[in-house]
N, C-alpha and C positions, 0 to 999 in steps of 0.2 A: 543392562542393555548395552549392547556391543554396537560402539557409533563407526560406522564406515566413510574411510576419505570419499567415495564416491557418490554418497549420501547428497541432495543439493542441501543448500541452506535453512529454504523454504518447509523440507522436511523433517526435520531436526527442528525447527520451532515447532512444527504442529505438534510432531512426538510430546514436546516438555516446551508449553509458550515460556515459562522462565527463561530458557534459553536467549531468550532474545535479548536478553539485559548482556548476559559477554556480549553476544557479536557486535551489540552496540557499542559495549567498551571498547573494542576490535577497531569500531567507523565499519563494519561489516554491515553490506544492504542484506537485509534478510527479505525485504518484501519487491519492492520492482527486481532484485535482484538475487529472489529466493530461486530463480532458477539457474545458479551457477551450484553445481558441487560444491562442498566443502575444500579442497583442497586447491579448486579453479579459485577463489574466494579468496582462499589465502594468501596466493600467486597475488593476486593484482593488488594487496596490498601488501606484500613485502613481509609476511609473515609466515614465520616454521606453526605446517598444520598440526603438529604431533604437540606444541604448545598451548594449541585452542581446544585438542581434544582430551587434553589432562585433566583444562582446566572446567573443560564441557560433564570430563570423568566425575571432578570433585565435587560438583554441582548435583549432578543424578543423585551423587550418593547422600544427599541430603531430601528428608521426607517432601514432599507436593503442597507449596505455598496454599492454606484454602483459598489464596483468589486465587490460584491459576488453574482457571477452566480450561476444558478442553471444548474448544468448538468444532472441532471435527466430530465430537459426538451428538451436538445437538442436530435439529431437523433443519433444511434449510428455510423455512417461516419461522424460526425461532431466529434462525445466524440474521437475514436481514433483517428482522425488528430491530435486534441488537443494535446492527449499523446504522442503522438508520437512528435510533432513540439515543446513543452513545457517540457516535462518531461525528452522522451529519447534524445534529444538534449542537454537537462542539465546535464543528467550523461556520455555522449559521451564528452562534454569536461570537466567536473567537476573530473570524477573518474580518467583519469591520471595524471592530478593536485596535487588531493590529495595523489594518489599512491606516488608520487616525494616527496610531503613534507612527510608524514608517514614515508617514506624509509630514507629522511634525519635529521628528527629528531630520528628514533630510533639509529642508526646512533652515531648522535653528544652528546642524552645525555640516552644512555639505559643502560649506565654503571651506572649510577647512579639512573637512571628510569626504573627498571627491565619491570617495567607494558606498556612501550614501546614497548619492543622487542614481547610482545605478540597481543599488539595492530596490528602493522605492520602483524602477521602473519594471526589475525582475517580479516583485512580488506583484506591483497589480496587473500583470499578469498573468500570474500563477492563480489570485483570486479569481480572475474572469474566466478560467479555466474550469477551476474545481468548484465554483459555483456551476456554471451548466454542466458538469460532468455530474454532480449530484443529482441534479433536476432529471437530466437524461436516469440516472439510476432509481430513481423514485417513480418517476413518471410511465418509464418503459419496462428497462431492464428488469426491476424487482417484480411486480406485477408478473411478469413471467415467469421466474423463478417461483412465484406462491402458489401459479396454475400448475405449473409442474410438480410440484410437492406433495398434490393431493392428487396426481393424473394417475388413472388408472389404464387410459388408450394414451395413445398421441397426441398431445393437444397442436390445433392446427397452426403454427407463430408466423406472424403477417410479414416477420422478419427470415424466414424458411427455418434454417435450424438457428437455437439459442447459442450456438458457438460466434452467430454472425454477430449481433451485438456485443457478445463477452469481449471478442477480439477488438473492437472499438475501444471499449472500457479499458483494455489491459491497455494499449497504443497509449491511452492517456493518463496510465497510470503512470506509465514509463517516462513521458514530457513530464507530470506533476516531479517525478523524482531527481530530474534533471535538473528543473529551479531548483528543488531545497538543495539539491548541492553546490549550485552556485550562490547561494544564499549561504550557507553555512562558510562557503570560499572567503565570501564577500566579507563576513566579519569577522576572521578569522577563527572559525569556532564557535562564534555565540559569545566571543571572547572581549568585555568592556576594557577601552581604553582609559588608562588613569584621569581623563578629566571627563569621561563619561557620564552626567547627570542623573537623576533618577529617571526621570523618561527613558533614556539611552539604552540604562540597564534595562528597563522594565519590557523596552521593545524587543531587547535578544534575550530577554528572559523567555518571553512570551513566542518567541520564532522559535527558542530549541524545543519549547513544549510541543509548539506545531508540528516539527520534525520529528516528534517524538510517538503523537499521536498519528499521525501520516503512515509511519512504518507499522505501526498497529493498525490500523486500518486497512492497508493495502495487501499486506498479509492474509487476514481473514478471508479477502476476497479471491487474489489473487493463489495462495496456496490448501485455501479448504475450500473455499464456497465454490469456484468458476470452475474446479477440476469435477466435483464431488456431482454436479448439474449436469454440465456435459456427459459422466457417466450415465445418471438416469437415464437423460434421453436417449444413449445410447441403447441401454437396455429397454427401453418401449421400443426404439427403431428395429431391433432385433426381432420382437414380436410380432414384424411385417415382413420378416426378412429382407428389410432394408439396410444396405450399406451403414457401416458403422465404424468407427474408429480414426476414420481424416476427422472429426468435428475436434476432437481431443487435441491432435496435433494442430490445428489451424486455430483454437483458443489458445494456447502455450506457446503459439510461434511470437506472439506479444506486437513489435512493431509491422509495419504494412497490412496487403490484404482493406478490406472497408473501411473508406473515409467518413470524417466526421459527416459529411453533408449528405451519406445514406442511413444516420440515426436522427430525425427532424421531431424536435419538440412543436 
């Protein structure tokens, strides 16, 4: 496969999800910021692209890890079960965990770790965020997505077209990706200070996991599931010769456009 600088990020994971282990080597966002090209990507971190794609070459050239699925080919009632059984299940018992340790190490050493006490405030809330962003996605958004999947007409969404929601979801996928980098700023990398305790570690052990599953998750959604959706409906709207193709563009435009307060659980 012949990988192209103008290729986005986002693309190149779907192709081979392996991929995603470089760009993470890289600090390369592949999911809130799977939509910058390859070479726009590289630019903003200070990296020769013809390095990332040798090293992207040497990779191909090794046979297809068996875990690494490809979810652009399952159905999308299979991709959100996934997320929902995998992902939101992981932060449903992952984030009050970490809420506990956050709270008790800023706690036991933010006297002396001022970059604690602000840690603590970034993450809760990041939690209070991506807990109702889940809920909003369980609740609303996915349930549409399943009607879709089996829709043979148009199904009528009280939301008008599914791009109006998605565009909400991506706004906040973008804010969720904001904190983990200033989270990650915050401890410099996930990186323990030599008198760091076992708690200490256990807490930036347990953030870079978060960050880890974060970028796996938002990808799914943001570079197969929310493009792959919008298509369908496109193609029903067709079938009326109804206008088609702004829904595409107004889902991948990511920030602005519908506020949180017109998706109401």
């Amino acid at each position: 496969m012949t990988l192209k600088l103008n290729q986005t990020v986002g693309e190149l994971v779907v192709e081979r999800p392996g991929r995603s282990r470089i760009f993470e080597s890289f600090g390369i966002d592949y999911c809130c910021g799977g939509r910058k090209s390859l070479v726009e990507a590289c630019a903003a971190k200070g990296i020769d692209p013809q390095t990332v794609i040798g090293i992207l070459d040497a990779f191909d050239d090794r046979p297809a890890d068996r875990q690494e699925r490809s979810w652009s080919k399952v159905s999308f009632w299979e991709l959100v079960d996934h997320i929902e059984h995998t992902h939101h299940q992981y932060l449903k018992r992952e984030l009050p965990r970490l809420a506990f340790l956050v709270t008790k190490v800023a706690r036991s050493h933010g006297e002396g770790h001022p970059h604690l006490v602000e840690l603590q405030k970034v993450f809760e809330t990041f939690k209070t965020g991506v807990e109702l962003h889940i809920a909003k996605e369980e609740k609303i958004l996915f349930p549409l997505v399943r009607q879709l999947s089996v829709a043979h007409e148009l199904p009528h969404f009280p939301c008008g077209q599914i791009a109006n929601p998605i565009r909400v979801i991506i706004a906040e996928h973008d804010e969720a990706g904001d904190a983990m980098k200033k989270m990650r700023d915050l401890t410099n990398g996930y990186l323990p200070p030599d008198d760091a305790c076992g708690r200490y570690r256990a807490m930036l052990e347990g953030l870079k996991e978060l960050e880890r599953d974060m970028h796996e998750h938002v990808h799914k959604e943001n570079s197969i599931l929310f493009p792959a959706v919008v298509a369908a409906e496109d193609r029903l709207r067709a079938l009326h010769g109804w206008p088609v193709g702004a829904s595409i563009q107004t889902a991948q435009n990511g920030r602005g456009g519908q506020s949180d307060s017109e998706i109401v659980l």
